[in-house]
C-alpha positions as CSV (number, residue, x, y, z in Angstrom):
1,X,63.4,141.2,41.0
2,X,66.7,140.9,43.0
3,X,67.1,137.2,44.5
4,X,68.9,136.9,48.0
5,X,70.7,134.0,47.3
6,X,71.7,131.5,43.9
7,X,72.7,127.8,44.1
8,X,74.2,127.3,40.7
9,X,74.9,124.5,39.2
10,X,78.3,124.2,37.6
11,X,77.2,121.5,34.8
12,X,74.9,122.7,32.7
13,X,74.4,122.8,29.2
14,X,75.4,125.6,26.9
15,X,76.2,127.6,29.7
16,X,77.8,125.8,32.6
17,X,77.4,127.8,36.1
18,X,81.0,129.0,36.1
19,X,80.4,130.9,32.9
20,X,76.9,132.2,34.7
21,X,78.1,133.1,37.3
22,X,81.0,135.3,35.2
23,X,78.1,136.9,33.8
24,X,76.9,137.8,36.7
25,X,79.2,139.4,38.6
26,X,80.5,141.0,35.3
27,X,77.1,142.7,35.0
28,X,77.1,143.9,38.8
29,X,80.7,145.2,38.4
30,X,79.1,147.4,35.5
31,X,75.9,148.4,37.7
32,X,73.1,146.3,35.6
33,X,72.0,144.0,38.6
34,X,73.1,145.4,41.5
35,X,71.4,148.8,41.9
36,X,73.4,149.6,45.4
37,X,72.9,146.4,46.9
38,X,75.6,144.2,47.6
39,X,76.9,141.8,45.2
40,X,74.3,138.5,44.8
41,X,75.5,135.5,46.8
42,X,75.7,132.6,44.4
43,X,76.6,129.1,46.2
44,X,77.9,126.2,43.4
45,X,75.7,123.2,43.6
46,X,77.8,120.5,42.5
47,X,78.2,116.6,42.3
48,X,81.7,117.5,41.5
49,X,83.8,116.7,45.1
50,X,87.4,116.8,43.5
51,X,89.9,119.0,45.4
52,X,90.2,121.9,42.9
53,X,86.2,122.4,42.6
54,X,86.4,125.0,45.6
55,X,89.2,126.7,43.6
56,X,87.2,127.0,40.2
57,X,84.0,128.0,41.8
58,X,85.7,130.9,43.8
59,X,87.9,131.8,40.9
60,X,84.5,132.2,38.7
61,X,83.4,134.6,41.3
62,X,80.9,132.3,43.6
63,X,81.0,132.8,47.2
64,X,80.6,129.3,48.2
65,X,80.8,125.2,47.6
66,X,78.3,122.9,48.0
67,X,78.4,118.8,47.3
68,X,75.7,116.4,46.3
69,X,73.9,114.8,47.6
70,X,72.9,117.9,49.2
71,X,72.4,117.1,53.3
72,X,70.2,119.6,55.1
73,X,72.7,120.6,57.9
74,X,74.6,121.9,54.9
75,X,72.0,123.7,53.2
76,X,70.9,125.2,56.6
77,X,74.9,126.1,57.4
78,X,74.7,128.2,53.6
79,X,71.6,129.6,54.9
80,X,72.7,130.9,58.0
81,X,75.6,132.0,56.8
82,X,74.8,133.9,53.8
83,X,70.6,134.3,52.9
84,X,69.1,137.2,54.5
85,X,65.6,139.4,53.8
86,X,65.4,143.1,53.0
87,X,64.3,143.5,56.2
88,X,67.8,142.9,57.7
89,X,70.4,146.1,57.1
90,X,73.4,143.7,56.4
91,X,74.0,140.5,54.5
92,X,75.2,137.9,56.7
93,X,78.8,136.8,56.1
94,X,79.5,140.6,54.9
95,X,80.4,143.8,56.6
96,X,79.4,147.9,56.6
């Protein structure tokens, strides 16, 4: 099953989501997940609003920073911007 878009969160127990998402992108750099597709978007879900949140997430390899409480003009913004169907021939927020 390949899933369009993951919110992660970065506090979780024995794996926190910047670890996961590591993981992730470590396994689609070797070809395990991503089977020609482009790389999985995975958006931080995060109670955490201190200035060098962004930075971490990013640096972790997520494409994206989201706040709680989560408001739902920002989870429709993510959605726009990145979740698309297999139906579509490009991802938004990505280029052929």
């Amino acid at each position: 099953m390949r899933y369009g878009l993951i919110f992660m969160d970065c506090h979780m127990p024995v794996l926190d989501g910047y670890g996961a998402a590591q993981k992730i992108r470590d396994m689609e750099s070797k070809g395990l997940l991503s089977q020609g597709q482009p790389p999985v978007v995975i958006v931080a879900l995060t109670a955490d609003a201190l200035p060098h949140t962004r930075g971490l997430c990013v640096s972790a390899g997520m494409n994206d920073y989201i706040t709680k409480p989560l408001r739902r003009a920002t989870l429709k913004g993510v959605l726009d911007t990145y979740y698309y169907t297999d139906d579509e021939q490009t991802p938004p927020g990505t280029t052929t």
